[in-house]
C-alpha positions as a printed Julia matrix, in Angstrom:
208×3 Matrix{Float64}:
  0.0     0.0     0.0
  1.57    3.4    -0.71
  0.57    7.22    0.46
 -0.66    9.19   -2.01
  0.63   12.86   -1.57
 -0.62   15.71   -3.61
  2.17   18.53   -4.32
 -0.72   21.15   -4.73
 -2.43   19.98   -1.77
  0.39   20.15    0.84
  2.63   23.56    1.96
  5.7    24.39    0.27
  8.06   23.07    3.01
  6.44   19.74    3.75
  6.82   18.41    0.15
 10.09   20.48   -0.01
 11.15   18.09    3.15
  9.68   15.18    1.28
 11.88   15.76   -2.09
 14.94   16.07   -0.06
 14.65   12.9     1.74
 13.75   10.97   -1.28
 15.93   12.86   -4.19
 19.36   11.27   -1.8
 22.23   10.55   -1.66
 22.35   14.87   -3.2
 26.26   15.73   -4.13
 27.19   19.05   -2.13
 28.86   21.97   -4.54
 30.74   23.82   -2.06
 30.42   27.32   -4.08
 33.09   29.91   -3.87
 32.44   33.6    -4.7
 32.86   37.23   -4.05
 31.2    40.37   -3.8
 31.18   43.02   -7.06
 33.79   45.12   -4.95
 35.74   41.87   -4.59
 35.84   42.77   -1.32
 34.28   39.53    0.67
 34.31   36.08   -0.54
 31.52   34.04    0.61
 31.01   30.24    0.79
 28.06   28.29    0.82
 27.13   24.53    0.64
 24.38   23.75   -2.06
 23.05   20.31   -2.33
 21.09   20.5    -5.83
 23.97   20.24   -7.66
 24.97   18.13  -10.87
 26.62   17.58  -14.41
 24.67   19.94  -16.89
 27.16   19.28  -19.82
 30.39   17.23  -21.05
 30.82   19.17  -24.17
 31.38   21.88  -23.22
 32.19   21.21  -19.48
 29.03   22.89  -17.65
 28.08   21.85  -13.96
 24.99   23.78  -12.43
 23.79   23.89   -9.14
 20.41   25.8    -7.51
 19.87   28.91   -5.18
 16.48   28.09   -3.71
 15.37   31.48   -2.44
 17.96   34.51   -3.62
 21.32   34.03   -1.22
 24.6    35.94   -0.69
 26.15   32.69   -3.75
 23.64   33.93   -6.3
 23.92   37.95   -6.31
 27.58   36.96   -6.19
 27.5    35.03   -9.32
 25.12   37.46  -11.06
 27.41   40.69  -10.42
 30.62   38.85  -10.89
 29.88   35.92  -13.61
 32.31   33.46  -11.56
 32.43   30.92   -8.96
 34.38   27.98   -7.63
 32.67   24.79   -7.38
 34.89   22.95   -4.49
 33.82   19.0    -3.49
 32.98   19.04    0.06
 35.45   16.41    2.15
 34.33   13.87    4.75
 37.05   15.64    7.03
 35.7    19.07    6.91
 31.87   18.19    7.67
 31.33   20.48   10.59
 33.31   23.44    8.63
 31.08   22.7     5.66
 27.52   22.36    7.69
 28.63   25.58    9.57
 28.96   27.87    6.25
 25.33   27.03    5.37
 24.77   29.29    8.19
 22.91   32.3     7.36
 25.89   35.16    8.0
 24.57   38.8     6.63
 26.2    40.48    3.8
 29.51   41.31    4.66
 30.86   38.96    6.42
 32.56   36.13    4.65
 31.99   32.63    6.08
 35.86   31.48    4.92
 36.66   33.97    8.02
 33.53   33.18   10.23
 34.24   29.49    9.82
 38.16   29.52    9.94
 38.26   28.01    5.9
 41.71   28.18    4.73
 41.69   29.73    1.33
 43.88   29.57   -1.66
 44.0    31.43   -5.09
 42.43   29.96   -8.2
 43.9    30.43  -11.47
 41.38   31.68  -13.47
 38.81   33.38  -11.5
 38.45   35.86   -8.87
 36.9    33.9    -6.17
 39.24   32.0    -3.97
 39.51   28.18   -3.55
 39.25   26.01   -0.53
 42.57   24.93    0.06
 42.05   21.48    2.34
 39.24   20.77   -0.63
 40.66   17.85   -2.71
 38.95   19.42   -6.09
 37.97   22.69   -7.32
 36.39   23.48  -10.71
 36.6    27.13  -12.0
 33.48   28.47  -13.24
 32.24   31.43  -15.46
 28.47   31.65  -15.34
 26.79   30.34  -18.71
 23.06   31.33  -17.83
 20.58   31.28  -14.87
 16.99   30.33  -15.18
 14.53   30.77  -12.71
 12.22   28.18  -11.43
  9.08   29.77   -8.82
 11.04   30.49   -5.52
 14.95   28.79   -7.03
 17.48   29.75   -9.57
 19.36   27.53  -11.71
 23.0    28.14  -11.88
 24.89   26.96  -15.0
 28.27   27.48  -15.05
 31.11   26.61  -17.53
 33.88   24.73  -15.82
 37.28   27.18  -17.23
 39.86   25.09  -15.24
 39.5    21.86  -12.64
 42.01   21.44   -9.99
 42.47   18.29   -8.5
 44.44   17.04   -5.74
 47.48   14.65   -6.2
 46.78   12.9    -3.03
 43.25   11.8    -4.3
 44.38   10.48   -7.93
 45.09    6.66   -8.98
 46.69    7.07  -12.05
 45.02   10.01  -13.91
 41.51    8.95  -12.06
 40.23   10.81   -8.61
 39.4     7.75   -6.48
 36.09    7.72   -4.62
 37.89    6.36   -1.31
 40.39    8.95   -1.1
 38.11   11.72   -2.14
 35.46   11.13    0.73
 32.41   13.02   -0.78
 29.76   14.2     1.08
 25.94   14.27    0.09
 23.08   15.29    1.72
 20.11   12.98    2.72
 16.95   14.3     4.27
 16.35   16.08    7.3
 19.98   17.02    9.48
 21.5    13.56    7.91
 24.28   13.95    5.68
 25.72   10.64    3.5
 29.37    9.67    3.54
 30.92    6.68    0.73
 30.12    3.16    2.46
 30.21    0.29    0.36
 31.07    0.7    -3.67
 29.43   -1.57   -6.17
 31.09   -1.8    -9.01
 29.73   -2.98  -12.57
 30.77   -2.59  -16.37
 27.56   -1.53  -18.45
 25.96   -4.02  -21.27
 26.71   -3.6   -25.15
 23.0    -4.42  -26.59
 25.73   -6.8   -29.15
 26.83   -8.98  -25.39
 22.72   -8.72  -24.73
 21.6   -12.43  -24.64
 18.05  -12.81  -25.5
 15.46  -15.18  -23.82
 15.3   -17.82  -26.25
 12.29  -19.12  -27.37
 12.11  -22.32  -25.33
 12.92  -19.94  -22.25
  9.79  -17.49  -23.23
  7.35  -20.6   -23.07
């Protein structure tokens, strides 16, 4: 027996708490920016995040409600996508704290920073990868804003690579479930997809 649940019937936040704890495991993008004056850099964890493109490299992530990340990316077309680390869980649930304008939650939070290469906003330097962004196009969606933004340079830890691949045990990825829970890598299945030419059919003896 299921529930049925109508999205027009219920409040905004109850089916909003209902998505997130059945869109999970969500990858967090850790976002990097800074003010038009270039004056604060702010960081922010955002857990609608994904792949938008290969060709070109875009990776997009959402601003539900308009935050200190979005009028950042708006005036200043950049940002820094940095994965959010296992190790620095309490740093990275701390900077999803609402701080006013003006105060940069690298600071607040004690964040180490470092200097991208190709874009204004700063990395986080104990972040294993950081992708360089310059904002490809925004659309909005009722009370959220989707952020699209074309990755100009990736940055990767050597620590995390085997061979020329980042490997999912050293990197240590966060994602966000529903409610307070957050996700970190247990086990990892592993399987090669099927070429439809290695598809074996049911024969017809099998389909009788």
């Amino acid at each position: 027996m299921r529930i049925d649940l109508d999205p027009a019937a219920m409040d905004r936040n109850s089916f909003y708490k209902l998505l997130t704890s059945v869109v999970v495991p969500r990858p967090i993008a850790w976002v990097s920016t800074v003010s038009r004056d270039a004056s604060t850099p702010n960081l922010a964890p955002h857990s609608f995040f994904t792949i938008a493109c290969v060709a070109p490299p875009v990776v997009q992530f959402t601003s539900v409600g308009r935050k200190d990340t979005l009028r950042n990316v708006e005036d200043t077309g950049e940002f820094v996508v940095n994965l959010a680390p296992e190790p620095l869980f309490e740093k990275i649930n701390a900077t999803a704290t609402d701080f006013p304008p003006g105060i940069s939650e690298f600071e607040a939070v004690g964040v180490e920073t470092e200097p991208s290469l190709r874009v204004k906003p700063p990395r986080v330097a104990d972040s294993p990868v950081a992708l360089e962004c310059a904002l490809h196009s925004t659309l909005c969606l009722g009370d959220s804003t989707v952020v699209m933004g074309r990755v100009l340079h990736a940055a990767v830890s050597e620590d995390v690579m085997d061979g020329r691949h980042p490997e999912i045990t050293k990197l240590r990825p966060l994602s966000r479930l529903g409610k307070d829970e957050w996700g970190a890598p247990g086990d990892v299945l592993e399987i090669s997809r099927i070429r439809y030419a290695d598809w074996e059919l049911p024969s017809r003896g099998d389909a009788d």
